[in-house]
C-alpha positions in Angstrom: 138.8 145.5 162.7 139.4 148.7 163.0 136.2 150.2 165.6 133.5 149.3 163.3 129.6 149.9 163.0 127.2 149.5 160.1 124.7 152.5 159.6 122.8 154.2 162.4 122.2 156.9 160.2 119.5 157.1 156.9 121.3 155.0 154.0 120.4 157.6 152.0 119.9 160.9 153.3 121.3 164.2 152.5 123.9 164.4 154.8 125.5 161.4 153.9 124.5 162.3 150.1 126.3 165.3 150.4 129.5 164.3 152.6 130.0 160.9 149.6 130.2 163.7 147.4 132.9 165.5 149.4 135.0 162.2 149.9 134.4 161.3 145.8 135.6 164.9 144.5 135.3 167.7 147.2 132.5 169.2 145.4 129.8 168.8 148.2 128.1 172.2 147.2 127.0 171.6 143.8 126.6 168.1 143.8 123.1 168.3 142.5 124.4 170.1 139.5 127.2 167.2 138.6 127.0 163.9 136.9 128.7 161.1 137.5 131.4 161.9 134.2 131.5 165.6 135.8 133.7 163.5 139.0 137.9 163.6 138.3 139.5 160.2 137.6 135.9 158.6 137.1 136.3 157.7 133.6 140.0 157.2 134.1 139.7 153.0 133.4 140.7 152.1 136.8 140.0 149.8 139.1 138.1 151.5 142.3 139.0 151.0 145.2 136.9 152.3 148.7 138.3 152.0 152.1 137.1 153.7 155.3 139.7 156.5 155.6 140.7 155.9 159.1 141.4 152.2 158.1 144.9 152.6 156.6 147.1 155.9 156.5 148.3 157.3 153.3 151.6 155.9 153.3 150.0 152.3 153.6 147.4 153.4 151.2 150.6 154.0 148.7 152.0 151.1 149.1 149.1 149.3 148.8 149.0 150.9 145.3 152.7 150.5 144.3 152.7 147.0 145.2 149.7 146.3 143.6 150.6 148.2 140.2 154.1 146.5 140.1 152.5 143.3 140.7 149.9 143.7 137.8 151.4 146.6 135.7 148.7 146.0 133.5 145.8 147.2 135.9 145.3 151.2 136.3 144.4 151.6 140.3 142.9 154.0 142.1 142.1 153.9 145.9 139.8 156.4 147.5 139.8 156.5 151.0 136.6 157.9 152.2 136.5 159.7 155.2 134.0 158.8 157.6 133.4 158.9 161.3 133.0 155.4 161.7 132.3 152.5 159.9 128.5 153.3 160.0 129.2 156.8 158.1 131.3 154.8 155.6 128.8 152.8 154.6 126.2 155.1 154.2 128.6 157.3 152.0 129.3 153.8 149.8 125.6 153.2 149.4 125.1 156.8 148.5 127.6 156.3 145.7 126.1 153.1 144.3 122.6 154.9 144.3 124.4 158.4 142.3 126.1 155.9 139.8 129.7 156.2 141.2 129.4 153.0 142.5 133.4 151.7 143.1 134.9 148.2 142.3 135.6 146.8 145.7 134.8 147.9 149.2 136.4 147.1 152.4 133.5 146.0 154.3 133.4 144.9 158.1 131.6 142.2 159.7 128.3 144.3 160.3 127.8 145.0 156.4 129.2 141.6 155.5 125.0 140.2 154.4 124.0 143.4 153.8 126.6 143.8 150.5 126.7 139.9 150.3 122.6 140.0 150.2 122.5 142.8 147.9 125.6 144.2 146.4 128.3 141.7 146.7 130.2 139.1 144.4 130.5 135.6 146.1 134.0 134.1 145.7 133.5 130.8 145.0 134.6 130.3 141.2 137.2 131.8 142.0 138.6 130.4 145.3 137.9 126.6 143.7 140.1 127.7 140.4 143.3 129.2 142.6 143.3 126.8 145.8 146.1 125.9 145.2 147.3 129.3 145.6 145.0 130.1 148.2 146.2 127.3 150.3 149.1 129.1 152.3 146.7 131.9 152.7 144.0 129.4 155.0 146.2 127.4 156.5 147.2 130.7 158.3 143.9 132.2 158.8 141.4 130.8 161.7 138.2 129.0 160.0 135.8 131.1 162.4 136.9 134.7 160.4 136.3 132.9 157.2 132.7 131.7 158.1 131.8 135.2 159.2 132.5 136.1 155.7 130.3 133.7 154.5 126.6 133.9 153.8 124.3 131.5 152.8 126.6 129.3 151.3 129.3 131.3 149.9 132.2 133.6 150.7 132.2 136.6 149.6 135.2 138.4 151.5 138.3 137.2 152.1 139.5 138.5 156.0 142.3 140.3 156.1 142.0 141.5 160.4 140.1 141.3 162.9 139.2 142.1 166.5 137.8 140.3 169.2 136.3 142.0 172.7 139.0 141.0 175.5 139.6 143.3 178.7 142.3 145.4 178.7 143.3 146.4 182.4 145.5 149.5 184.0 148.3 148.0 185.4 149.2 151.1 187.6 145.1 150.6 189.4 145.8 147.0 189.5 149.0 148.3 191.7 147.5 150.4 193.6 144.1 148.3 194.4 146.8 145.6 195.8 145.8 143.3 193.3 147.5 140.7 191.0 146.9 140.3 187.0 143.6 138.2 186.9 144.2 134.5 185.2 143.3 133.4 182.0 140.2 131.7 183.3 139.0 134.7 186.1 134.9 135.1 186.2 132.8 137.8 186.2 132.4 137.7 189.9 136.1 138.4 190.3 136.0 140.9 187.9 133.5 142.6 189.9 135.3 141.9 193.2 138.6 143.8 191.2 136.3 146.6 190.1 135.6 147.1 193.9 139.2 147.0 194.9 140.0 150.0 192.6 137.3 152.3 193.3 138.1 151.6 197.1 141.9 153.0 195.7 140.9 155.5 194.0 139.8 158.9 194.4 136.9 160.9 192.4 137.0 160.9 188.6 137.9 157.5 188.9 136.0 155.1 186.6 136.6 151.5 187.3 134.9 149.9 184.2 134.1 151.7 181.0 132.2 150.8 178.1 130.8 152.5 174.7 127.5 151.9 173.7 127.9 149.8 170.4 127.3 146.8 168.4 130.8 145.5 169.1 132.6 145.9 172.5 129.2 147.0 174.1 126.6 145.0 175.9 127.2 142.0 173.2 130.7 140.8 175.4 128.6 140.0 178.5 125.2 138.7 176.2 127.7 135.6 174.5 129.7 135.1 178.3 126.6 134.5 179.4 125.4 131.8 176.7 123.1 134.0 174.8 122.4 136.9 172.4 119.4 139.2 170.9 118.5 137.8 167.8 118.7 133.7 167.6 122.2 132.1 166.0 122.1 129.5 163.7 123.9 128.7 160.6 123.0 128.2 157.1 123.9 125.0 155.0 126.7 125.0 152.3 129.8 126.1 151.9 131.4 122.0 152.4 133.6 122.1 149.2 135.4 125.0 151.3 135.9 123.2 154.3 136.5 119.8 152.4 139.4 121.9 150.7 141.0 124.2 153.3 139.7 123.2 156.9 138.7 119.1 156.7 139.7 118.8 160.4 136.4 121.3 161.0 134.3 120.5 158.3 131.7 118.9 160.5 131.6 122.1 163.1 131.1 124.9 160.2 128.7 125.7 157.7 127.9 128.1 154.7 127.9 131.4 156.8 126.0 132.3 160.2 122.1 133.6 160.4 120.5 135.7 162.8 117.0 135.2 163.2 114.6 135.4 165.5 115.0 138.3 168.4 115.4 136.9 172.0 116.0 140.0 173.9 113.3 139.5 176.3 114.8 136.3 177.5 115.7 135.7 181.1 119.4 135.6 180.0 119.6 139.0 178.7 118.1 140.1 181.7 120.7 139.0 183.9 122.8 140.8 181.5 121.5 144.0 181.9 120.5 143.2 185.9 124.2 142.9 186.0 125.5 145.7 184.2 122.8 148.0 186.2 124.3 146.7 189.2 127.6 148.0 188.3 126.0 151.4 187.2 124.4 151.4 190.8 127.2 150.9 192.5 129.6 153.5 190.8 131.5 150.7 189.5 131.0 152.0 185.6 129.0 154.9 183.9 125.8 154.6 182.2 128.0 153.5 178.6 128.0 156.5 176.0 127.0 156.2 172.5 129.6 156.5 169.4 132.6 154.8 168.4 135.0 154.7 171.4 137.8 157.3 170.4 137.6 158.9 173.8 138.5 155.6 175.8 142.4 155.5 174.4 142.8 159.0 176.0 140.6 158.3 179.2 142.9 154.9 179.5 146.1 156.1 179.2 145.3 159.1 181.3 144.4 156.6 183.8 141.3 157.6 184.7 139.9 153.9 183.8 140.9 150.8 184.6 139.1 148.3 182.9 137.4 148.5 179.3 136.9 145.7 176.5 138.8 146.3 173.5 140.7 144.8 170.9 144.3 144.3 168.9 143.7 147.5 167.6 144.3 149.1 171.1 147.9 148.5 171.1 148.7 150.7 168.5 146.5 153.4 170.2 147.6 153.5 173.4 151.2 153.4 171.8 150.6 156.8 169.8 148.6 157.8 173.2 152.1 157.6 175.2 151.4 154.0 177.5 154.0 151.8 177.8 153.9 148.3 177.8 154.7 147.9 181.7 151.3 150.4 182.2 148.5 148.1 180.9 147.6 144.8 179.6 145.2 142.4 178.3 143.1 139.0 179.6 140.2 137.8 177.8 136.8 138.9 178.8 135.5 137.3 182.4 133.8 133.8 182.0 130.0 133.5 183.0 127.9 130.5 181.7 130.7 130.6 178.4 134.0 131.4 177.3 132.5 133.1 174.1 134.0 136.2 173.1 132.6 138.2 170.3 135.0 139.5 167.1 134.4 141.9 164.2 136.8 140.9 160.6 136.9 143.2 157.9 138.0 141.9 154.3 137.5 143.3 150.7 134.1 142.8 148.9 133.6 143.2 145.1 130.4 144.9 144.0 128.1 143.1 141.3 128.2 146.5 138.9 131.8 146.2 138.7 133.0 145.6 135.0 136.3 144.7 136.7 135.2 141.9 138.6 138.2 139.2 137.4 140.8 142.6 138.0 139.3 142.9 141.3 139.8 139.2 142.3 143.2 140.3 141.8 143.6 142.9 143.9 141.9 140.9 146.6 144.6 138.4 146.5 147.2 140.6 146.6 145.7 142.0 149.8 145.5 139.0 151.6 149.6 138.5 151.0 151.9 138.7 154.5 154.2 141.3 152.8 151.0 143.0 151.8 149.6 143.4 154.9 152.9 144.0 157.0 153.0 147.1 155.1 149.4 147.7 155.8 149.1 147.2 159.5 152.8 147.9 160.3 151.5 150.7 162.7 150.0 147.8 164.9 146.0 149.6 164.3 144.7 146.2 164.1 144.9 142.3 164.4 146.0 140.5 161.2 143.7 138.2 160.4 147.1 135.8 159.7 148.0 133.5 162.9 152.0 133.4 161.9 151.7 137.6 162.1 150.5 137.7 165.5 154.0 137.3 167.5 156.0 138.3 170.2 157.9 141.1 167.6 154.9 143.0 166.3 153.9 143.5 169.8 158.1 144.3 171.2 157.3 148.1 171.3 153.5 148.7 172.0 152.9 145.6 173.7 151.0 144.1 175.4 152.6 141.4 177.9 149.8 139.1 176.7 149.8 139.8 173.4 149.2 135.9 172.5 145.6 136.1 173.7 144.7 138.1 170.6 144.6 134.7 168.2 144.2 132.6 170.9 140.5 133.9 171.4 139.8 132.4 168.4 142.4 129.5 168.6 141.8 128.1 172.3 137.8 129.7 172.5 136.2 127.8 169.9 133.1 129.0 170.4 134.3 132.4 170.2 131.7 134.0 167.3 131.5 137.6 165.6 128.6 139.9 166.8 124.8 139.5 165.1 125.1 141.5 162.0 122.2 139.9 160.1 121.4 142.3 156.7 119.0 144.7 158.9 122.1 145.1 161.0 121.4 148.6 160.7 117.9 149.1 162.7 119.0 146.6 164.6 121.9 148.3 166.3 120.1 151.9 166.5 117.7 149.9 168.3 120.3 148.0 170.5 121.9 151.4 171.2 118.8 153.1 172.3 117.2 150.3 174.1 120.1 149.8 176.4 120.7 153.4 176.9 116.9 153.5 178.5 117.4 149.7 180.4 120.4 151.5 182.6 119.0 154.7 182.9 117.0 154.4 186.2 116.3 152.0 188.8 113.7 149.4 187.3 114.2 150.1 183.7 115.8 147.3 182.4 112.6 144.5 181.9 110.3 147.0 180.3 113.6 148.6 178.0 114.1 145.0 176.9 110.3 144.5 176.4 110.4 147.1 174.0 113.5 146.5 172.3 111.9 142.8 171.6 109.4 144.2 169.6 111.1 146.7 168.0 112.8 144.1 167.0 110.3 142.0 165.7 109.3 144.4 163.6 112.7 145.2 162.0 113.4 141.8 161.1 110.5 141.1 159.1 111.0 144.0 157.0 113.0 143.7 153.7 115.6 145.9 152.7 
């Protein structure tokens, strides 16, 4: 998943009013004069397409098309990449064109908007899945069962996952060197990640930040909440969704369900306390910065500049620090330190097709096409992301950019299997401003954290029981 976030901005307001407009048609300036006919190709009979700009580069973007189009000749396609700062932006620029009329056909969606579309914009899958399994069947047998229940929501599916990205640590191999220390094992804890935090600010002269991490929804604090058995709003999962498992997955029927809920918040327990205890600790002892808001960009360049040595990041990475000049020899990855749990945390991303779509048994289509191998070698060939297919994640795809441990990028969800994607319930976007701010003001002084978590419990009492 590319770095994704749901909305921390207004869904509607007129920045992201204004900047939809820009990405639809370039007319920001007198949108309040146009309609929705006045916007080029709108009326052009094709089928929409709207991905976050960042997600795929023009040159997969055209192939996406070509394939598609020589696939189904018979189905016009257009595919607007939207830019957006993050996936947050992105969705608030889609929602602004559903509520201006331009609504597309499909949208690629990550985990934190799956309920929120499937809730209130989204198409589930289910006729459709039941009519083709027999295609479909090649297509699951390659895909983990935990990224297709995180597309799922009470009851049905309503994306298909096409990548993924779970929270693992990536570590500089060059401070691991120069600390005198040796590649931490599969099964290292969070106190001897702390005791090889130590070792490399003992190396290590100023400007050196042992442990860096971004204030987010994914990658932030969650990592540590689910190693240490717990989370801030209560996990459960809803019923339904058996004739999917019966057909694809009957070895885990009896372990999934029809999509996960999150419920109740917990963040004033005792166990998200010793989350945040622990990550003031490090704060305290210059082990790590207070974390910064935003999306992350600035960690590939701190990273490969070597001015961190430790941060939690995903599949996507290797691409990054590729472009960003790192060899393979200069880093690698391990999964996150145990504490109570193994759990790691992932985000997936997949195609979603809106309700108003006229083009809803085209779009099916198209989402089929996308979850092809050929498809998506073409799509991720510049290693941006993790494929969300297990026989894609191998020892060539990861040749150039590395990493030495590549394997661990499936096996999080294939040897982990309690590993889970972050709480994205459909107010996922209070609820992250509010996890954002919260633990920005637990870390900021001595003796914040308890009353910081007091108040992000009921904040987040309150945002749960409003509706959308």
């Amino acid at each position: 998943m590319t770095d994704p976030l749901l909305s921390r901005r207004g869904l509607v307001r007129y920045g992201a009013y204004s900047a939809g407009a820009a990405a639809l048609g370039g007319v920001a300036a007198c949108w309040d004069r146009l309609t929705a006919a006045d916007i080029p190709g709108r009326d052009d009979g094709s089928l929409v397409i709207a991905t976050l700009g960042s997600a795929f580069d023009s040159k997969a973007r055209r192939a996406l098309r070509d394939g598609f189009q020589k696939a189904h000749p018979g189905i016009k396609l257009r595919i607007n990449a939207v830019q957006a700062y993050d996936w947050s932006d992105f969705f608030s620029k889609i929602l602004t064109q559903i509520a201006a009329g331009t609504a597309p056909d499909v949208v690629y969606v990550a985990t934190e908007g799956v309920q929120l579309f499937a809730q209130r914009l989204g198409v589930p899958f289910d006729k459709w899945v039941r009519r083709d399994a027999a295609e479909l069947r090649e297509y699951f047998n390659d895909v983990h069962p935990s990224l297709v229940e995180s597309m799922m929501y009470e009851g049905s599916l309503y994306q298909l996952p096409v990548e993924f990205n779970a929270a693992d640590m990536y570590l500089n191999k060059n401070r691991l060197g120069r600390a005198g220390a040796d590649f931490p094992a599969a099964d290292w804890t969070r106190d001897e990640f702390t005791d090889l935090l130590r070792a490399m600010k003992r190396t290590s002269g100023d400007g050196f930040i042992p442990y860096f991490w971004a204030n987010r929804l994914w990658g932030g604090v969650v990592p540590w909440l689910f190693a240490n058995g717990t989370n801030i709003l209560t996990e459960s999962k809803a019923p339904g969704g058996d004739w999917l498992w019966r057909t694809f997955y009957p070895e885990a029927r009896h372990s999934r369900g029809g999509g996960y809920r999150w419920t109740t918040p917990a963040a004033d327990s005792d166990r998200v306390a010793e989350v945040y205890d622990y990550l003031a600790s490090l704060v305290k002892d210059g082990l790590c910065t207070r974390p910064e808001g935003g999306d992350g960009r600035n960690l590939v360049g701190v990273f490969s500049s070597g001015r961190v040595g430790a941060t939690p990041a995903g599949g996507f990475w290797a691409g990054g620090l590729h472009l960003a000049g790192m060899k393979p020899a200069d880093y690698d990855v391990q999964y996150f330190p145990r504490w109570r749990t193994r759990r790691h945390q992932f985000g997936a991303a997949g195609y979603a097709v809106l309700r108003t779509s006229k083009k809803q048994d085209e779009a099916w289509e198209f989402i089929k096409y996308t979850i092809r191998k050929d498809t998506l070698a073409e799509l991720f060939a510049a290693n941006q992301t993790t494929p969300a297919r297990r026989s894609m994640v191998d020892a060539a795809r990861y040749r150039k950019t590395g990493p030495a441990h590549w394997q661990i990028f499936y096996d999080t969800l294939d040897k982990i299997p309690e590993t889970g994607p972050i709480p994205a319930p459909p107010q996922v976007n209070e609820v992250e401003q509010l996890l954002i701010k919260h633990t920005g003001t637990a870390l900021a002084s001595a003796g914040a954290v308890r009353p910081a978590l007091r108040r992000l419990q009921g904040d987040l009492e309150k945002a749960m029981e409003r509706e959308l």
